[in-house]
N, C-alpha and C positions, 0 to 999 in steps of 0.2 A: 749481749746481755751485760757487758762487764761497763759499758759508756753508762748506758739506762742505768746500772748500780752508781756508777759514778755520781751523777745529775740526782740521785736522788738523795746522797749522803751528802752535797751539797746544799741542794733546797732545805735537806734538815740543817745545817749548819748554821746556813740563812736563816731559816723563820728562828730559832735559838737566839742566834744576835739579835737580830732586831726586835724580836720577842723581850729581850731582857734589857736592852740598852740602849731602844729608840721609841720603842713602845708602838711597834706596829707591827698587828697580827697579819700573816698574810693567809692563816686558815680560820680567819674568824668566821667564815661561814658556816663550819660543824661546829658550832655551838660550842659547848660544854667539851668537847671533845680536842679542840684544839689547841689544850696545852698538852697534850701527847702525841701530837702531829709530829715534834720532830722527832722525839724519841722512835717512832714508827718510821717514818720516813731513814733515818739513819738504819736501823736495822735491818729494815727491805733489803734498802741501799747495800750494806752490807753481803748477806744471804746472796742477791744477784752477781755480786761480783764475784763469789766464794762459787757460786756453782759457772760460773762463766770461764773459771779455770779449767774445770777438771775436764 
């Protein structure tokens, strides 16, 4: 669980940069929704890793 938390606090990392400093959305496909993709994706990310410890 703790890699899958890994890769997704990455991908949010990703769509952040590039979102803000190349200007390419890589979750423009939910719409409206996808300026909170990475905020989501980071804190999944997170959560996975935190219970992949215990």
């Amino acid at each position: 669980m703790q890699i899958l938390g890994y890769i997704l606090i990455g991908l949010g990392a990703l769509d952040f940069i590039l979102g803000n400093f190349a200007n390419i959305n890589l979750t423009g496909f939910l719409g409206a929704a996808s300026s909170f993709t990475p905020i989501a994706l980071i804190v999944v990310g997170g959560l996975l890793t935190q219970t992949g410890k215990k």
